[in-house]
MDTraj code that builds the backbone (N, CA, C; nanometers):
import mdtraj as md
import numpy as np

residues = "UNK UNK UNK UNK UNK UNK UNK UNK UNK UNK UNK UNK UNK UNK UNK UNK UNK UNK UNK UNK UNK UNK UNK UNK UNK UNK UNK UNK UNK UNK UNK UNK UNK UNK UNK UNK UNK UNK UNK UNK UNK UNK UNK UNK UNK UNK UNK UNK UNK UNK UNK UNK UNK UNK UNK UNK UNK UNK UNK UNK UNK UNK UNK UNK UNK UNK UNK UNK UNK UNK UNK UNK UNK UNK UNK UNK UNK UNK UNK UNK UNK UNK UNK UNK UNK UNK UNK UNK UNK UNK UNK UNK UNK UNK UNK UNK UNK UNK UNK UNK UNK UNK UNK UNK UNK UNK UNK UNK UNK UNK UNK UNK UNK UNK UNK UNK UNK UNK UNK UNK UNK UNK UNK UNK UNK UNK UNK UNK UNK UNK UNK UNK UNK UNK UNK UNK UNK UNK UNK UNK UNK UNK UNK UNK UNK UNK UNK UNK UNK UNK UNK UNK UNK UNK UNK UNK UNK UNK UNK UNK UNK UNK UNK UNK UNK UNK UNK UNK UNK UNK UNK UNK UNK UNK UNK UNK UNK UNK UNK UNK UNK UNK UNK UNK UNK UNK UNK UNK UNK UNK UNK UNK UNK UNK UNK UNK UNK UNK UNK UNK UNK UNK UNK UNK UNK UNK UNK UNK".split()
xyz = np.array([
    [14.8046, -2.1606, 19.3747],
    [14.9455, -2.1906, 19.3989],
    [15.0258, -2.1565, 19.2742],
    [15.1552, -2.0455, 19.2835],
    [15.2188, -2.0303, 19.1659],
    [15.3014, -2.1647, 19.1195],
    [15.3013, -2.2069, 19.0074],
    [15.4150, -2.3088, 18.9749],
    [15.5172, -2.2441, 18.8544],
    [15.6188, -2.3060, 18.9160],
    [15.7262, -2.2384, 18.8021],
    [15.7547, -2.3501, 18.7571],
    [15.7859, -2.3910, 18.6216],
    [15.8711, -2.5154, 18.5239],
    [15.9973, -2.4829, 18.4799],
    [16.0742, -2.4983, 18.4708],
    [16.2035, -2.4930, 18.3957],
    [16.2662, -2.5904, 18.2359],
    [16.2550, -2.5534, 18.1846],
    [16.2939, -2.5841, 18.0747],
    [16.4586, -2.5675, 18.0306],
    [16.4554, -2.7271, 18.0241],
    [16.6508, -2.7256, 17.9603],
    [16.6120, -2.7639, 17.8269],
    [16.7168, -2.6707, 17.7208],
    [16.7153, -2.7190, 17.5979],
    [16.7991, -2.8636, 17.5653],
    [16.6552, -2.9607, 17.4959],
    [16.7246, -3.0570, 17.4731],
    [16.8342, -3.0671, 17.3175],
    [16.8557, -3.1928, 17.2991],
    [16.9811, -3.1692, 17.1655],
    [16.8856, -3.1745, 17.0428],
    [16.9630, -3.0883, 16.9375],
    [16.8977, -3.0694, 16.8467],
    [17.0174, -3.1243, 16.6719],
    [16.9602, -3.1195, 16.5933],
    [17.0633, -3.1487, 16.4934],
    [17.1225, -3.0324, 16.4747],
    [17.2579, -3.0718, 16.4540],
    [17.3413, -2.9423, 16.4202],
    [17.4589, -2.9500, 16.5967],
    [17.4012, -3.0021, 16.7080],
    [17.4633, -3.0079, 16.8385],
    [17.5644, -3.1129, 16.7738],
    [17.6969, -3.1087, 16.9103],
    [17.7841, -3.2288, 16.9465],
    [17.6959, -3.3309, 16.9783],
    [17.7542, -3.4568, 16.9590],
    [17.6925, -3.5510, 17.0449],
    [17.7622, -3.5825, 17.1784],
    [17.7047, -3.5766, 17.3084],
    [17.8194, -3.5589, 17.4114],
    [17.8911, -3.6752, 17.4119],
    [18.0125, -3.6648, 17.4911],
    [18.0611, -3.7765, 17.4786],
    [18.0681, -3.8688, 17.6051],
    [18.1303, -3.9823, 17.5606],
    [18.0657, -4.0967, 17.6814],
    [18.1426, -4.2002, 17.7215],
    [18.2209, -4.2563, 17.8524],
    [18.2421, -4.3895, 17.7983],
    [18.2041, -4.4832, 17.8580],
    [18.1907, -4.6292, 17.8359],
    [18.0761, -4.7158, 17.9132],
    [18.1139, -4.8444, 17.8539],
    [18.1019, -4.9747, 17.9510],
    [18.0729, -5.0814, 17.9243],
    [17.9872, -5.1194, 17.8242],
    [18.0022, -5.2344, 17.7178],
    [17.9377, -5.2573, 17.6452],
    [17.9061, -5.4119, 17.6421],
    [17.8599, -5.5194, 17.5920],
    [17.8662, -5.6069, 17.5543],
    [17.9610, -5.6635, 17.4861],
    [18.0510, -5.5039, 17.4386],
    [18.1674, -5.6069, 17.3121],
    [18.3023, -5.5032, 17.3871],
    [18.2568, -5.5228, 17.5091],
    [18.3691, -5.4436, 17.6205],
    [18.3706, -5.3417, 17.6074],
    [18.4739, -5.2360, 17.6616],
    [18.4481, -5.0797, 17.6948],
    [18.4308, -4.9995, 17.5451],
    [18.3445, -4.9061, 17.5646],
    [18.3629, -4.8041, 17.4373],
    [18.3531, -4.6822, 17.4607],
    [18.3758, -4.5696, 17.3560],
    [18.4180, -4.4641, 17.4201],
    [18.3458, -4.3980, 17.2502],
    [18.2548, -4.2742, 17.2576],
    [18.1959, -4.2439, 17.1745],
    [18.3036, -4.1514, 17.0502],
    [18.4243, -4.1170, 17.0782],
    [18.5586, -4.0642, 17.0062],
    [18.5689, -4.1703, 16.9324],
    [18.5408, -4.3270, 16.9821],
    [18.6214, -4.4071, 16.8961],
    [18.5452, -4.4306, 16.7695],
    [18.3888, -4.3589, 16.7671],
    [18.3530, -4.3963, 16.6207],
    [18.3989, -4.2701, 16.5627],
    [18.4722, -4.1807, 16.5529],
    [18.4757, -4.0690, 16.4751],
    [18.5515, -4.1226, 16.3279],
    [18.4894, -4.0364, 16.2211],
    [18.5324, -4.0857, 16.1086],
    [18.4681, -4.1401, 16.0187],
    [18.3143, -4.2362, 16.0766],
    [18.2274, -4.2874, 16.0186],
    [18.0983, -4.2641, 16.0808],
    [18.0348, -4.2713, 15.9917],
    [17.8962, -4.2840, 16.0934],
    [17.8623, -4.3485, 16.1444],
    [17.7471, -4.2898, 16.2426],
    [17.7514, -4.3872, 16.3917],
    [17.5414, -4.3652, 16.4346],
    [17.4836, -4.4818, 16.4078],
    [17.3566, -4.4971, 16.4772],
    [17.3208, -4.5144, 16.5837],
    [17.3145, -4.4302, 16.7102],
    [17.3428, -4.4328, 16.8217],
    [17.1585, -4.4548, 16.8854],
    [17.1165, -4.5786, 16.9093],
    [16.9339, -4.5855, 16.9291],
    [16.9346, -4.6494, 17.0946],
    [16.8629, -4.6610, 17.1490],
    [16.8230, -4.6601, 17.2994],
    [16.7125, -4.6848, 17.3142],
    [16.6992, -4.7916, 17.4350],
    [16.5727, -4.8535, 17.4582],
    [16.5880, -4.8431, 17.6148],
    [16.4463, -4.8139, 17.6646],
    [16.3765, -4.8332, 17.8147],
    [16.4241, -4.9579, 17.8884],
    [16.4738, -5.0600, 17.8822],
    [16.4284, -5.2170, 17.8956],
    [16.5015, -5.3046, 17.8366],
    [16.5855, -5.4339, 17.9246],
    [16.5838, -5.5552, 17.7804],
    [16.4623, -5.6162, 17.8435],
    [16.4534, -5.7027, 17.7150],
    [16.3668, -5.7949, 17.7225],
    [16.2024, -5.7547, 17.6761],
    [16.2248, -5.6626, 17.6196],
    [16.0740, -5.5644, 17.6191],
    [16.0277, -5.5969, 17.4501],
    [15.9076, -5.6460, 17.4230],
    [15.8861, -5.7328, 17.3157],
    [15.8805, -5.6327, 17.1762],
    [15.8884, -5.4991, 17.2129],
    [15.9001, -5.3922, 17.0730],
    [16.0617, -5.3810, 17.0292],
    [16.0883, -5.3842, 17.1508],
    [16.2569, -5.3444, 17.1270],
    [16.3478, -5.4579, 17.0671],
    [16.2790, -5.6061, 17.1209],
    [16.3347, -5.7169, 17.0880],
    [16.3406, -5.7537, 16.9159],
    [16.2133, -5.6584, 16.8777],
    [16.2279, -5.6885, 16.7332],
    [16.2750, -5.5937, 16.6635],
    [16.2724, -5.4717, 16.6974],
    [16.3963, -5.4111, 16.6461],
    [16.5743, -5.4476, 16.6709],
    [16.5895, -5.5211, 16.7873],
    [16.7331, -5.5880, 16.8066],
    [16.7408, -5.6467, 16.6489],
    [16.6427, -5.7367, 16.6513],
    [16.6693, -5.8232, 16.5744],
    [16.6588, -5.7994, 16.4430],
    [16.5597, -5.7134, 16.4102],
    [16.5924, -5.6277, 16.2592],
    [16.7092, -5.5239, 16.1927],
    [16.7844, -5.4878, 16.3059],
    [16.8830, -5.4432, 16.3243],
    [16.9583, -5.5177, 16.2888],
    [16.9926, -5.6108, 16.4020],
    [17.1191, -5.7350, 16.3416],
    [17.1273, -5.7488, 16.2131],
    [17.0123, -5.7708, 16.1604],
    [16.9827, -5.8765, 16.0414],
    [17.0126, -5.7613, 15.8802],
    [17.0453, -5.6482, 15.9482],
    [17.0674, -5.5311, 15.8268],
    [17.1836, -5.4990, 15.8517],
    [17.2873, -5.5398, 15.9488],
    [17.3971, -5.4573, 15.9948],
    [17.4919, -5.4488, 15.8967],
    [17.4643, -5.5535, 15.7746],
    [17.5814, -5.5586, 15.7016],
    [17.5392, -5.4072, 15.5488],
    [17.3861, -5.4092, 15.6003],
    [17.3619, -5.2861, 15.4758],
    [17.4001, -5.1326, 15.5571],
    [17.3974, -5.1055, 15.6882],
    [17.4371, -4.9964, 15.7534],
    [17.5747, -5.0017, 15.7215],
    [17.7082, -5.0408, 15.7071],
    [17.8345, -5.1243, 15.7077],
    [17.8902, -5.0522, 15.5708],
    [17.7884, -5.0976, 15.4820],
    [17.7986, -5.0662, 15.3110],
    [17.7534, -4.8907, 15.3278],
    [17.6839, -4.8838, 15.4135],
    [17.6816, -4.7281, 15.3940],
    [17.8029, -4.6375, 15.4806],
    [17.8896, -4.7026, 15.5560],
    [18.0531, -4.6712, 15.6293],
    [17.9624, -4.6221, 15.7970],
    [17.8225, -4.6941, 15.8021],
    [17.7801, -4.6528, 15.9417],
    [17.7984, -4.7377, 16.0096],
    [17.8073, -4.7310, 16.1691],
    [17.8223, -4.8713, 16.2604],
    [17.7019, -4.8511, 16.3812],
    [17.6490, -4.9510, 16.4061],
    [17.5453, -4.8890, 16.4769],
    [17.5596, -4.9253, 16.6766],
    [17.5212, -4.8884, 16.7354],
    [17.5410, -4.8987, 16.9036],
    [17.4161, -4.8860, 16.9492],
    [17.3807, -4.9570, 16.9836],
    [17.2662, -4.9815, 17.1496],
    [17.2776, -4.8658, 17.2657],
    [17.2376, -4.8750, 17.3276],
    [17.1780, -4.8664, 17.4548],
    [17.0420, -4.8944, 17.5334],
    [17.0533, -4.9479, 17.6552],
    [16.9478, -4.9667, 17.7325],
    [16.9984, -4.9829, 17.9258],
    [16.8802, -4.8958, 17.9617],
    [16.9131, -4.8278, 18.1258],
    [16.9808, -5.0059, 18.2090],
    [16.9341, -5.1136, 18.1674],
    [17.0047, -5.2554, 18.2396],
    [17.0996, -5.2321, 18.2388],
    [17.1553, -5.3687, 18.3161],
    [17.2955, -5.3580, 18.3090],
    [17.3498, -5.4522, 18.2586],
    [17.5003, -5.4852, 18.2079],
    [17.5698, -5.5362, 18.1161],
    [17.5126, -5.6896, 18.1185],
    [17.5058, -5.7383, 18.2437],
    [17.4398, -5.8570, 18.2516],
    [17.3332, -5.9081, 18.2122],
    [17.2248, -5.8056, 18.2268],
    [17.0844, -5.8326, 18.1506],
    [17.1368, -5.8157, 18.0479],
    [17.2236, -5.7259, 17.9303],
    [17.2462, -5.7079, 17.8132],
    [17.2798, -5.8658, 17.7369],
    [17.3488, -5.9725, 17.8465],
    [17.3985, -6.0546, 17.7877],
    [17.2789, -6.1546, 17.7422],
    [17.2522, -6.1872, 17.8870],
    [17.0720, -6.2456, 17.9129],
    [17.0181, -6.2284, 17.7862],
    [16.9915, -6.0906, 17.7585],
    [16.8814, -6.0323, 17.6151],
    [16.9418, -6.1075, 17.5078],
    [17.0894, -6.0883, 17.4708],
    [17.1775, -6.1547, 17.3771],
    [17.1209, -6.2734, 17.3111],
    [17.1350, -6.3453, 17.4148],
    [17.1291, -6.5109, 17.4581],
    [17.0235, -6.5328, 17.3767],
    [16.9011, -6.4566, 17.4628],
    [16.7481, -6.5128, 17.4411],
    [16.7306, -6.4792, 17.2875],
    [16.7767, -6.3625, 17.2758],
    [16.7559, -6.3433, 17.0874],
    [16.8279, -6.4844, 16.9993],
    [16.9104, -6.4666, 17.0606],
    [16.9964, -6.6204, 16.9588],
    [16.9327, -6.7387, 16.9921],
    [16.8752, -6.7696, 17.1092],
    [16.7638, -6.8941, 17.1105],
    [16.6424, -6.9092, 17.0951],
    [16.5812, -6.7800, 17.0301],
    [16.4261, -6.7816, 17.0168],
    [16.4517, -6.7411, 16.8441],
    [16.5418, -6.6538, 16.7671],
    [16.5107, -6.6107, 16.6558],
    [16.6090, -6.6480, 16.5448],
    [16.7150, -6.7155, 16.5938],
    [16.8639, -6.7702, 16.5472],
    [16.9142, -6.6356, 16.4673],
    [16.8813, -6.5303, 16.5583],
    [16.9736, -6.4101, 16.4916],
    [17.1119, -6.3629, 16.6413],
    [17.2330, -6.3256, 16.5476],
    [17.3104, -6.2701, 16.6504],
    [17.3075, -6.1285, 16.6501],
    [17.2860, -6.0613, 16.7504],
    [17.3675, -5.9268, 16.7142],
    [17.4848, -5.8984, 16.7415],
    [17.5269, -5.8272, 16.6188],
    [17.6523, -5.7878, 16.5975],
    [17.7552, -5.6913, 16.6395],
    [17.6467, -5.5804, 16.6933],
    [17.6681, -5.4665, 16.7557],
    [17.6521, -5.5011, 16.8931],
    [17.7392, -5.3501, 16.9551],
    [17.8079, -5.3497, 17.1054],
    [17.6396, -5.2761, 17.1563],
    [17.6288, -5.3441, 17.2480],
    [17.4940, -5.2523, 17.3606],
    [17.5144, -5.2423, 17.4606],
    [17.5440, -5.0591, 17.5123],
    [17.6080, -5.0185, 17.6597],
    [17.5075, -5.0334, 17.7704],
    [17.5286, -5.0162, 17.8750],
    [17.4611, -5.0487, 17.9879],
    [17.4945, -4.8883, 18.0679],
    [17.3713, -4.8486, 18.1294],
    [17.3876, -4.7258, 18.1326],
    [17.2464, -4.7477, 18.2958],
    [17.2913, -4.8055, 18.3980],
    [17.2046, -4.8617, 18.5043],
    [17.1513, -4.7094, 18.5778],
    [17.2441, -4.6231, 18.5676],
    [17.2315, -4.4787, 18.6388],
    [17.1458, -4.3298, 18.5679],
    [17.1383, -4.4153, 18.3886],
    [17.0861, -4.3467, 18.3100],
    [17.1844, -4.2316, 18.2844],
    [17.3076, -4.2178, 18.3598],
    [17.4075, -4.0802, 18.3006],
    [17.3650, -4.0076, 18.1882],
    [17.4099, -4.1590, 18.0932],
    [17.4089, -4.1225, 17.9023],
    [17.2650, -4.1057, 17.8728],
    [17.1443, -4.1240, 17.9289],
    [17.0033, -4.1121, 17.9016],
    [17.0113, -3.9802, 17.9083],
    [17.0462, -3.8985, 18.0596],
    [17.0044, -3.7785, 18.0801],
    [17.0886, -3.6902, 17.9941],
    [17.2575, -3.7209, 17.9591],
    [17.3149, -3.6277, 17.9092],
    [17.2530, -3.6308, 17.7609],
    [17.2201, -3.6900, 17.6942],
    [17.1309, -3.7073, 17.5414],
    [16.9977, -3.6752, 17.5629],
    [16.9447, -3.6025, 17.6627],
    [16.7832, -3.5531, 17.7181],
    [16.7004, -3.6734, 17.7047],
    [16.7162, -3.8224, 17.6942],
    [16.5988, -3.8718, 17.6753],
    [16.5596, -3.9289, 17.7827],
    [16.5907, -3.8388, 17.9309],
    [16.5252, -3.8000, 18.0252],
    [16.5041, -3.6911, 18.1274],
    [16.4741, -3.6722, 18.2062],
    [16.4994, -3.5290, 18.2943],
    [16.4703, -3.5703, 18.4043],
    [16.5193, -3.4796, 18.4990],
    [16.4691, -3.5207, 18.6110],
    [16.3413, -3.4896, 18.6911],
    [16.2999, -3.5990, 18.7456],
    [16.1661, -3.6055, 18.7888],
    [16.1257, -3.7395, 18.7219],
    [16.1673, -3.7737, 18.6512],
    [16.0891, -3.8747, 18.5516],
    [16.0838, -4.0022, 18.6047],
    [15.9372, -4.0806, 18.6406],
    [15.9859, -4.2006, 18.7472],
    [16.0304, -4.2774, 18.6684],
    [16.0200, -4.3356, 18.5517],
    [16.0802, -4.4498, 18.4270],
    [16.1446, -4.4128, 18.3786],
    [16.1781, -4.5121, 18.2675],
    [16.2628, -4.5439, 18.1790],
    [16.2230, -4.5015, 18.0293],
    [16.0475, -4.4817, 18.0096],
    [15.9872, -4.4835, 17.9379],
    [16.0203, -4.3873, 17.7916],
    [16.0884, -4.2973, 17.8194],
    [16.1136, -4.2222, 17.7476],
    [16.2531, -4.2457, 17.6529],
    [16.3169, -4.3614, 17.7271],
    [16.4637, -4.3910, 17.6196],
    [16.4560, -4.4598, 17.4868],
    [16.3530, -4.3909, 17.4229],
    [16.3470, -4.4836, 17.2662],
    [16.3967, -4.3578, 17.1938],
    [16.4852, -4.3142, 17.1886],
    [16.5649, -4.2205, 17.0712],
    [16.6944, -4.2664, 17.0095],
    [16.6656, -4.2336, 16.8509],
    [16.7877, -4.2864, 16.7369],
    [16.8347, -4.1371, 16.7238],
    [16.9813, -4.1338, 16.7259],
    [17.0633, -4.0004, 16.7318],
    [17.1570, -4.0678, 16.5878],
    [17.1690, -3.9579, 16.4487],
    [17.2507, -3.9899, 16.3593],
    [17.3487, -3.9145, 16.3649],
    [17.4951, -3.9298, 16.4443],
    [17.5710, -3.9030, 16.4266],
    [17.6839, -3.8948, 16.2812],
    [17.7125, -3.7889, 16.2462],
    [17.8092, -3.7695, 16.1485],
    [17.9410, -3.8006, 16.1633],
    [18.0568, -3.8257, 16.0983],
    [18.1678, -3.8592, 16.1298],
    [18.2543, -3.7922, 16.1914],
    [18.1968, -3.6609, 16.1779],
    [18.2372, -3.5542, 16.2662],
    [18.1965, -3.4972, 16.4352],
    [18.1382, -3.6418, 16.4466],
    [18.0472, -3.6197, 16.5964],
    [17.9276, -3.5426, 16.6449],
    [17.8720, -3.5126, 16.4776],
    [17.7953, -3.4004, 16.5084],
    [17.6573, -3.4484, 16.5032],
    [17.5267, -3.4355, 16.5658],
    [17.3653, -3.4655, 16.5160],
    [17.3380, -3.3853, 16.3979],
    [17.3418, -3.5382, 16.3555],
    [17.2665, -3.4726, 16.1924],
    [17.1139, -3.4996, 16.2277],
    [17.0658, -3.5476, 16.3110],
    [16.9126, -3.6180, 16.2977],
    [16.8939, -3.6986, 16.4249],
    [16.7365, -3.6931, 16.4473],
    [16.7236, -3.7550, 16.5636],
    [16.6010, -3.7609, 16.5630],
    [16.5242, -3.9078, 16.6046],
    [16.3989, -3.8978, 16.5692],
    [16.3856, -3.9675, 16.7750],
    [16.2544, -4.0167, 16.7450],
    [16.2019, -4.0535, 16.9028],
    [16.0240, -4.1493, 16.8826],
    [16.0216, -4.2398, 16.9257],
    [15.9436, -4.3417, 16.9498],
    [15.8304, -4.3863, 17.0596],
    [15.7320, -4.3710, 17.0762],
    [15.6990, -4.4471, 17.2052],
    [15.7063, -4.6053, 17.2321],
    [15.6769, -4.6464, 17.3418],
    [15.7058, -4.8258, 17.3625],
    [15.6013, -4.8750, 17.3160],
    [15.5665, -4.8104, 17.2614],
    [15.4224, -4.9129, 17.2111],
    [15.4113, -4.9446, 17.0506],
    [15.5609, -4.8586, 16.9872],
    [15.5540, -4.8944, 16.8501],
    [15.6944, -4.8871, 16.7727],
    [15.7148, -5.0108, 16.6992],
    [15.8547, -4.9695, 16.6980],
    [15.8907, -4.9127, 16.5179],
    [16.0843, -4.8966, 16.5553],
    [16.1183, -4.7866, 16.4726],
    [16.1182, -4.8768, 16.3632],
    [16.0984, -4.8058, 16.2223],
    [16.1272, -4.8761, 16.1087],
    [16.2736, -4.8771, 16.0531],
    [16.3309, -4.9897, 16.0384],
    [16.4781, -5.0150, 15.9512],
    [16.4842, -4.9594, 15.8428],
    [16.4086, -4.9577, 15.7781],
    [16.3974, -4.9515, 15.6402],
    [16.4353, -4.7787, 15.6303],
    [16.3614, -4.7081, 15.7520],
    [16.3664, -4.5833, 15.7382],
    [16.4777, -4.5457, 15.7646],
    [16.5318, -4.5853, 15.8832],
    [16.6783, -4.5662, 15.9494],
    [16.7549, -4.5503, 15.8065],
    [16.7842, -4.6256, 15.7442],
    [16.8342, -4.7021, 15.6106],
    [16.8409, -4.5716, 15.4989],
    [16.7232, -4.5190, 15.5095],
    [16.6858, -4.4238, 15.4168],
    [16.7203, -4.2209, 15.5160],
    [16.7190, -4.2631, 15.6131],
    [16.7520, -4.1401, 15.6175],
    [16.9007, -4.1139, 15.6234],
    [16.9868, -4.2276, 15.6490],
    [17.0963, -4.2596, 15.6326],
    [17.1453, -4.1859, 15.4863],
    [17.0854, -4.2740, 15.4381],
    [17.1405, -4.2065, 15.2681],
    [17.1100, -4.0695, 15.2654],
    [16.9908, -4.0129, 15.2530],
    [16.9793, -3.8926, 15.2676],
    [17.0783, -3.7802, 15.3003],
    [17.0924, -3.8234, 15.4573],
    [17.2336, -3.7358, 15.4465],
    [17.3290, -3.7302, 15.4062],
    [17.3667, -3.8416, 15.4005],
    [17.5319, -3.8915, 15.3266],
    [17.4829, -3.7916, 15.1880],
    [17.3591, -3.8327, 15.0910],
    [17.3570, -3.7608, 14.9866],
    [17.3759, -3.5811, 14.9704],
    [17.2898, -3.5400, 15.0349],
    [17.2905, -3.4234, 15.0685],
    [17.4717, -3.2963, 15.1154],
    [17.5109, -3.4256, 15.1834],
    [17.6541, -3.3793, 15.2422],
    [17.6947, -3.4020, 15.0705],
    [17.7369, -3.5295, 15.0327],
    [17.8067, -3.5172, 14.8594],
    [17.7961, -3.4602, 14.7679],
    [17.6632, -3.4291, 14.7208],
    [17.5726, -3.3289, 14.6194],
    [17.5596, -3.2533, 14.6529],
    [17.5242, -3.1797, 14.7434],
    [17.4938, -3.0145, 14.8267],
    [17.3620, -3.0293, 14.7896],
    [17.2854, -3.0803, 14.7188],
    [17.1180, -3.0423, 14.7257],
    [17.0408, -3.0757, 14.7941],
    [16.9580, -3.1234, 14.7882],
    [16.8319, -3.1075, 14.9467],
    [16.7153, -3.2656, 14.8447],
    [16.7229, -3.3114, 14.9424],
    [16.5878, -3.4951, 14.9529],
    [16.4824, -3.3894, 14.9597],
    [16.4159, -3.4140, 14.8843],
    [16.2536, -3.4209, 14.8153],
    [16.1830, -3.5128, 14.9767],
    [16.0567, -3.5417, 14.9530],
    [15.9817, -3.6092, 15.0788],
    [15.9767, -3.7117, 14.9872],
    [15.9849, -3.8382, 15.0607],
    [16.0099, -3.9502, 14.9883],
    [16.1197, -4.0587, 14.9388],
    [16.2352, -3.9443, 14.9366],
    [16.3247, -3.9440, 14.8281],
    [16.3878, -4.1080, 14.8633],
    [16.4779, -4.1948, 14.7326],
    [16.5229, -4.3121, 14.7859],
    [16.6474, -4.2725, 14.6676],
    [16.7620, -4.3357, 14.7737],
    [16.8756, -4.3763, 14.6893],
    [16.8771, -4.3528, 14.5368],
    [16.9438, -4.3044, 14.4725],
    [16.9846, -4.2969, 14.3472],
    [16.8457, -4.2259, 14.2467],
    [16.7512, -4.1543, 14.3274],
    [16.6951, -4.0435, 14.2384],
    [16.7362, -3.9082, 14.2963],
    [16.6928, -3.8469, 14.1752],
    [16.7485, -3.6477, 14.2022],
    [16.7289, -3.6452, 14.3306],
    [16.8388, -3.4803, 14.3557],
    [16.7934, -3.4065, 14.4457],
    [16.7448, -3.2810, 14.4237],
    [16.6907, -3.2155, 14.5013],
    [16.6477, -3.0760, 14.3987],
    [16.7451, -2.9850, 14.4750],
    [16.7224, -2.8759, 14.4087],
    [16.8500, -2.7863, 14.4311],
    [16.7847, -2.6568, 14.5803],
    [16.8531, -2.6291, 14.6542],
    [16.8753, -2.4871, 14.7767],
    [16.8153, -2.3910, 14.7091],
    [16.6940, -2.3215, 14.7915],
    [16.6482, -2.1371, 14.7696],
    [16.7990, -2.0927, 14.7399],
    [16.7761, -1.9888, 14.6768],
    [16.8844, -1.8943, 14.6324],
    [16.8924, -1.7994, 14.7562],
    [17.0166, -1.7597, 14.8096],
    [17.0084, -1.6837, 14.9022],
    [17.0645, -1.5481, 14.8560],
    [17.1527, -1.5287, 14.6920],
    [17.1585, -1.4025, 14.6924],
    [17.0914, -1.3003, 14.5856],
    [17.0982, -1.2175, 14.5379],
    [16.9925, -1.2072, 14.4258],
    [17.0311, -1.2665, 14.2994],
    [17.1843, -1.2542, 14.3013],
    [17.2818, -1.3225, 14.1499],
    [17.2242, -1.4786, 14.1568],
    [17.1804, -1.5232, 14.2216],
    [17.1733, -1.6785, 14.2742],
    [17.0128, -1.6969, 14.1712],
    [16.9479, -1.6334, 14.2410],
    [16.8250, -1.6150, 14.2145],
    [16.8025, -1.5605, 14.0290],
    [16.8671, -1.4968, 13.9984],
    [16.8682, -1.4668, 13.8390],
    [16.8745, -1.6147, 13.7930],
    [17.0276, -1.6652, 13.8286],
    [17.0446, -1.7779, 13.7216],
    [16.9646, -1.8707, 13.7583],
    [16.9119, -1.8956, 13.8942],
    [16.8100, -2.0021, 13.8741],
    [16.6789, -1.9938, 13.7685],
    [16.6426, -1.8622, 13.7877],
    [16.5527, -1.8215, 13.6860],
    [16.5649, -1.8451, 13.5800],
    [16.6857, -1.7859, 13.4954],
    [16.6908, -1.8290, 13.3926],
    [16.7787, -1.9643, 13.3444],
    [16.8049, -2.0678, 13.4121],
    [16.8000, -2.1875, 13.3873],
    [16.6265, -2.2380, 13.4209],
    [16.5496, -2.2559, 13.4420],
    [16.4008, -2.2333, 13.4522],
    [16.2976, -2.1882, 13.3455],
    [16.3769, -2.1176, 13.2864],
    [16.3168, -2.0276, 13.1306],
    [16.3805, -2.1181, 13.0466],
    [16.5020, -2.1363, 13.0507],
    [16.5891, -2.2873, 12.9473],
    [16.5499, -2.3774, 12.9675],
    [16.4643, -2.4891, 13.0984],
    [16.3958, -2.5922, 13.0798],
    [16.5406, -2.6603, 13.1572],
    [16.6038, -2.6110, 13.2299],
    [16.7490, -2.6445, 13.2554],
    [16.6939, -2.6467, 13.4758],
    [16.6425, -2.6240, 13.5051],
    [16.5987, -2.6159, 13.5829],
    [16.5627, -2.7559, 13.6591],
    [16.5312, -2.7517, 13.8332],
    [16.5251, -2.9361, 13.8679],
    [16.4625, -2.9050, 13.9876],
])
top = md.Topology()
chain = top.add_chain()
for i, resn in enumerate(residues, 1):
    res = top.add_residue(resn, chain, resSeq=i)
    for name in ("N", "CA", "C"):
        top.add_atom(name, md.element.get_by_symbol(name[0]), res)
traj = md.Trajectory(xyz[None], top)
């Protein structure tokens, strides 16, 4: 039997982030209205789902260090506004954390499929664990993806955060590793004049 597949390109960094507007927990929002700052846009399968619940809550509990970096962060999950509240609730009576941030309700998956973190055919939900780093300019700078069986690290979010912000201010390029307030190293030379003076800053010990 021949089978044919089709392949849609999903979003990549460097894309728009599409835009959207939707009920939230902290009432309607509209993805224009974060332009200007950055925006952590992460998505979960499920409320109530015991990986996601502790990232809610590690989230909350950093929102004021995302804030200090001029980012704001947004939810999503395929429930609907009502379970969103439900989830709310139960976090504030099991962990005495609030969250602070708006989480849209997206029951039809629209915003799942238009952000690819589904396609069609797909019988679940399973696939909506993607963090999209929007720039202030609406653009994907970054986008990572998770399965339900393990969740995302804050700490990293946190750090790739800076990264870019750094990279955009300095023009140089994060090392593997790199944290807040050490070097960056400097861009291949792309012309040959480029390439001399790197050289010979390199021969001067002037080099990084």
């Amino acid at each position: 039997m021949d089978q044919t597949t089709t392949f849609q390109r999903g979003l990549r960094p460097g894309d728009a982030a599409p835009a959207f507007r939707a009920r939230t927990t902290h009432g309607e929002r509209a993805l224009e209205g974060y332009r200007g700052r950055w925006l952590i846009f992460f998505s979960h399968p499920a409320d109530f789902t015991p990986v996601c619940t502790t990232e809610f809550i590690s989230l909350a509990r950093a929102a004021d260090r995302f804030a200090k970096l001029d980012c704001e962060l947004l939810g999503l999950s395929v429930d609907s506004l009502f379970s969103h509240l439900a989830w709310l609730l139960s976090i504030e009576e099991t962990s005495g954390t609030t969250v602070p941030f708006p989480i849209v309700e997206d029951p039809s998956m629209a915003i799942a499929q238009a952000y690819g973190m589904t396609a069609p055919g797909d019988t679940d939900s399973a696939s909506v664990r993607a963090t999209y780093f929007i720039d202030p300019k609406g653009i994907i700078r970054a986008l990572t993806w998770y399965p339900m069986t393990n969740g995302r690290s804050v700490e990293e979010m946190l750090r790739l955060l800076a990264a870019l912000q750094a990279t955009d201010k300095e023009g140089g390029l994060t090392p593997e590793g790199w944290r807040p307030g050490e070097a960056l190293i400097s861009p291949a030379p792309v012309t040959l004049e480029a390439a001399r003076q790197l050289a010979q800053s390199a021969r001067s010990g002037g080099g990084r």
